[in-house]
C-alpha positions in Angstrom: 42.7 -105.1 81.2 46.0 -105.7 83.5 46.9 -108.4 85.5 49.7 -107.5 86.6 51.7 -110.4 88.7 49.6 -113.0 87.5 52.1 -115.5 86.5 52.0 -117.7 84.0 53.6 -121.0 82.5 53.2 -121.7 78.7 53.3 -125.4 77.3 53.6 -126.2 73.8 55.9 -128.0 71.5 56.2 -125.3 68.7 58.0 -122.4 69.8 55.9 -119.9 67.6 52.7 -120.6 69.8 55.0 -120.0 72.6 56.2 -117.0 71.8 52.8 -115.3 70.4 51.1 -116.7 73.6 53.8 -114.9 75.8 53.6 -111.6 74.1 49.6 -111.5 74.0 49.9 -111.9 77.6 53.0 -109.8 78.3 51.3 -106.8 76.2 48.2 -107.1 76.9 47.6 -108.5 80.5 51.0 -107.6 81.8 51.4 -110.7 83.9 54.6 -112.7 84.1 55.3 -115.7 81.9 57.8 -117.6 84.3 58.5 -121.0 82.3 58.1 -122.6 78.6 58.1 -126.2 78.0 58.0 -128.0 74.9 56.9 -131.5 76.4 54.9 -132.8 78.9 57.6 -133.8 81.5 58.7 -130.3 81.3 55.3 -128.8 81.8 55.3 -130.9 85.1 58.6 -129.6 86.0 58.1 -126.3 85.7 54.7 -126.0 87.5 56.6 -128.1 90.4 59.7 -125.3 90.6 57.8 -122.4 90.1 54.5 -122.5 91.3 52.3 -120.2 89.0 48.9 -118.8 89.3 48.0 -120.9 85.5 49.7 -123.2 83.4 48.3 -123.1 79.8 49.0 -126.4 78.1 48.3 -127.5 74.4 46.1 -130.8 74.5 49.1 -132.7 72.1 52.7 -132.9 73.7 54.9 -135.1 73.0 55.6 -137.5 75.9 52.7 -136.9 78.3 49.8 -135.6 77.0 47.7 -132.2 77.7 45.1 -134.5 79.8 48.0 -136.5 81.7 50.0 -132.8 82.4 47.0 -131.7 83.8 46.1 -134.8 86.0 49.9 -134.4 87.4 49.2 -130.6 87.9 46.2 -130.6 89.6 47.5 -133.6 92.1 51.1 -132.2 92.5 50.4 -128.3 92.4 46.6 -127.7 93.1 47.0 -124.2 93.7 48.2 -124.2 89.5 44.6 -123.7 87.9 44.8 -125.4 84.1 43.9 -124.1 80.9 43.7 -126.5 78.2 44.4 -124.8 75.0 43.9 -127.4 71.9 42.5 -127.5 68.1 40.8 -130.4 69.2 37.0 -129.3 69.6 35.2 -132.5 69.1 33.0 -133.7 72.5 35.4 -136.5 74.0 38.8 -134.3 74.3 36.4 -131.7 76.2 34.8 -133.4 78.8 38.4 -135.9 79.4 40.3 -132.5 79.6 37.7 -131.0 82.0 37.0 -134.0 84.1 41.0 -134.2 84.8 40.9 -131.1 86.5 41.1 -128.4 83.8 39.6 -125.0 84.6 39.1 -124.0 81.0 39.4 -125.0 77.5 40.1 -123.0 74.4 40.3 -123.8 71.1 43.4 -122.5 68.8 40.7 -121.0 66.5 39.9 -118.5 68.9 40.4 -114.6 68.9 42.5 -113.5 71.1 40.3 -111.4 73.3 38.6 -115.1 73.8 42.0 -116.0 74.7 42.1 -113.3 77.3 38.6 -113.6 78.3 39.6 -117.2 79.5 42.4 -116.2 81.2 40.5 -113.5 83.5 37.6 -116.0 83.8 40.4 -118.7 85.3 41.9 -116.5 87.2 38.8 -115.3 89.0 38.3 -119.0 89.7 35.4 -119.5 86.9 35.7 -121.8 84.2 35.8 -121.7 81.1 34.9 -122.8 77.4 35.3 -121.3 74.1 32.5 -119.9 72.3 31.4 -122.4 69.9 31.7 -125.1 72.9 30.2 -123.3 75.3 27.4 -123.0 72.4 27.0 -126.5 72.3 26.7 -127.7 75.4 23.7 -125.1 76.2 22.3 -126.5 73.2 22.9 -130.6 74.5 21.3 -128.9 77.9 18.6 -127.5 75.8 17.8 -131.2 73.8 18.7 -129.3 70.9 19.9 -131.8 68.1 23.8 -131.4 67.9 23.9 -129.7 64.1 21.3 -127.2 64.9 22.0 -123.9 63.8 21.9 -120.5 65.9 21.3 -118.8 63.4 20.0 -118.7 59.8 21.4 -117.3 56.5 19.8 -113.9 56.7 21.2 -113.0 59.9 24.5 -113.5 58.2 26.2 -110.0 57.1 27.3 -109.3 52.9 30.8 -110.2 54.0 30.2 -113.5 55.6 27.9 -114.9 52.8 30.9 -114.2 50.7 33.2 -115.8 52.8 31.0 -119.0 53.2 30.4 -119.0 49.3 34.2 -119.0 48.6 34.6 -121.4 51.8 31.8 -123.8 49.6 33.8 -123.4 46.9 36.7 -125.1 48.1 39.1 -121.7 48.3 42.1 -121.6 50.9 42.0 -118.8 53.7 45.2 -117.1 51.0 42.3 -117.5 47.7 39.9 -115.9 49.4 42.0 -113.3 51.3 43.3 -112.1 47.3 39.7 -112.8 46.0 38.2 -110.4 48.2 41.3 -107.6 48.8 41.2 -108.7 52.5 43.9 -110.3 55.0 44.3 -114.1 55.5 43.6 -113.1 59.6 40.0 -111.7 58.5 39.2 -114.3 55.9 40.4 -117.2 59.3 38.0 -114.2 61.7 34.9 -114.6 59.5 35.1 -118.4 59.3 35.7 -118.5 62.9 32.2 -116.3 63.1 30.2 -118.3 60.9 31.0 -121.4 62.6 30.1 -119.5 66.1 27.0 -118.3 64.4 25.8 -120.9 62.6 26.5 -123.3 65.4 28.6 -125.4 63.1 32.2 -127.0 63.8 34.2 -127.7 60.8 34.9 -126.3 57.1 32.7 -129.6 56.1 29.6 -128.4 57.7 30.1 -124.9 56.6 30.5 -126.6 53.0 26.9 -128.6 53.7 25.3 -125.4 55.3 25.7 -123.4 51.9 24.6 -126.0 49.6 21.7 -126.8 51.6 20.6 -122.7 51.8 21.6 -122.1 48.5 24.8 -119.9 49.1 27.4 -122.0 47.4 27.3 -121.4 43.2 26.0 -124.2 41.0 28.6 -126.9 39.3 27.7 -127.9 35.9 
């Protein structure tokens, strides 16, 4: 995928998310990161001098927030499309964030060809929402109850039942990376997948979810 001349500014107040973001994009779309910012104001600033095709801002800055840089943005620069980029996935932050102009939102939790999906979708002029929101909102469409799964514990693979067991147990993404002789990356991939699958949104339901199908071990 290349999308080359697409350009980019990146806003986020720790410089390792900056500097992963950029080289994702650099590497693998081959578009143009033109600015970082590290607040709000600066977010704003940059959009205003250098006009680029998306600005991807995290939803906490310091100073203005995600939601009021993208307000500014959209009034100031409308030609800037916004992607909210946050580890905030809970119902509220969405829809503020999407009814203040944003094109897209992602959650930190994603992979990155999620990351990148969102980027092409937004630049196509399509919105865009991660996976597990995207999931949830056809299921609020649907009626569906908010909790409901997508999927039960026999579609799950060897690997993930594992995962969820040592998740129910209350082990760290490092325990269960040395536990099973696998990296910390695909112990964080598989519990990003089991929340996708199961429809679920936090450690805490994945916790409830194996004690109520029987997949978490017994405590005397």
């Amino acid at each position: 995928m290349s999308m080359q001349g697409l350009t980019l500014v990146l806003a986020d107040d720790h410089h390792l998310v900056r500097e992963g973001l950029r080289l994702l994009l650099e590497t693998r779309l081959h578009c143009r990161v033109v600015g970082e910012a590290a607040t709000g104001a600066e977010a704003v600033a940059l959009v205003r001098e250098h006009h680029p095709d998306i600005l991807i801002v995290d939803l906490s800055m310091p100073g203005m927030s995600g939601i009021d840089v993208t307000r500014a943005v959209v009034s100031q620069a409308p030609k800037t499309r916004v992607i909210v980029l946050s580890m905030h996935g809970d119902e509220p932050h969405v829809r503020e964030a999407l009814r203040a102009g944003a094109m897209a939102y992602v959650l930190k939790e994603s992979l990155a060809d999620d990351f990148l999906h969102a980027i092409a979708q937004v630049a196509a002029g399509q919105r865009y929402l991660s996976p597990r929101l995207a999931e949830r909102a056809i299921s609020s469409f649907a009626g569906e109850p908010a909790g409901a799964t997508t999927a039960n514990a026999e579609h799950l693979s060897p690997r993930e039942r594992e995962v969820l067991s040592l998740v129910a147990q209350g082990l760290t993404s490092a325990a269960i990376a040395e536990r099973l002789g696998i990296g910390v990356r695909t112990v964080e991939w598989h519990r990003a997948r089991l929340l996708h699958k199961l429809g679920l949104h936090s450690v805490a339901d994945l916790v409830r979810y194996a004690l109520q199908h029987g997949l978490a071990p017994e405590t005397e």
